[in-house]
C-alpha positions in Angstrom: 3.2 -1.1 -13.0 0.1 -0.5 -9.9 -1.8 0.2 -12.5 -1.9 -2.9 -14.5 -2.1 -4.7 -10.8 -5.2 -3.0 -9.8 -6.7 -3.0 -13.5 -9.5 -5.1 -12.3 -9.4 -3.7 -8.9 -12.7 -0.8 -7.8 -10.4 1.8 -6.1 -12.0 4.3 -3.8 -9.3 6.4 -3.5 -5.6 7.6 -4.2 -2.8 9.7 -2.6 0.7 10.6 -3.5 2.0 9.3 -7.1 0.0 8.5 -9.8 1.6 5.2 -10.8 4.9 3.2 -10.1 6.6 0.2 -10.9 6.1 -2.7 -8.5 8.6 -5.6 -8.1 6.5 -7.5 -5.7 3.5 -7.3 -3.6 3.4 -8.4 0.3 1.0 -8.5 3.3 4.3 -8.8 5.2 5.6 -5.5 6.7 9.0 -7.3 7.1 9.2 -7.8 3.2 8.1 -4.2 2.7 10.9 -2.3 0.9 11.9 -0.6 -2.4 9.7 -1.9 -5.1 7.3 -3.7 -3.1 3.6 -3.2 -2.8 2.3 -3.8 0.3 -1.2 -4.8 1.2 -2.6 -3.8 4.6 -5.1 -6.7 5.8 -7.3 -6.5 8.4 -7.0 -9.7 9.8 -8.7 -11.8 12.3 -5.5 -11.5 14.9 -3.9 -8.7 13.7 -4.5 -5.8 11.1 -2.1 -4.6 8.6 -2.8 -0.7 9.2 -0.6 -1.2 12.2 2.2 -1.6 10.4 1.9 1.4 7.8 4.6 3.8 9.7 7.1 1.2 9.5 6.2 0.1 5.9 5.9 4.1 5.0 9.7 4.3 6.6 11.3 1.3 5.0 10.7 3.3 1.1 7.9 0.9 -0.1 6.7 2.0 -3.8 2.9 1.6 -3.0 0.5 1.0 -0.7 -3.3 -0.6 -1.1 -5.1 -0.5 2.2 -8.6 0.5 3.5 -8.3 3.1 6.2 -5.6 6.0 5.3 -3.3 7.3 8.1 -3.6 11.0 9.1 -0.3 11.6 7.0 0.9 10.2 3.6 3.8 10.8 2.2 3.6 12.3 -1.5 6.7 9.8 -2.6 4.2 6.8 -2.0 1.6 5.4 -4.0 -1.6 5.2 -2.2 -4.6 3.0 -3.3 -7.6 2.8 -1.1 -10.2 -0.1 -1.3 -13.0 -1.2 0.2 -12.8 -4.6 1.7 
């Protein structure tokens, strides 16, 4: 479950469901899918918040990132963290 992932986790903020089962978690949109969790970096070279439409349209079950997109979809889990 997110929550047990995130148990030690501060969270600033939520959207869409409460909790959800999580089969894996990935910084790599092209793993993003069903069951996954994926984590938007900011990285040096490139940051993960790019590639929130397409992980939002491949069905992912969760999302942690830092910045939230203008829309969120109520199906997803959101989690929102500082850095």
């Amino acid at each position: 479950m997110l929550s047990e992932l995130l148990a030690d986790v501060v969270v600033t903020g939520r959207r869409g469901l409460a909790d959800v089962d999580v089969a894996r978690l990935t910084a790599d949109s092209r793993a993003a899918g069903p069951g996954a969790c994926f984590v938007a970096v900011a990285g040096t070279r490139v940051d993960g918040h790019g590639f929130l439409p397409a992980v939002l349209a491949a069905d992912v079950a969760a999302v942690i990132l830092r910045d939230w997109p203008s829309d969120w979809p109520d199906r997803v889990a959101g989690v929102q963290v500082a850095d």
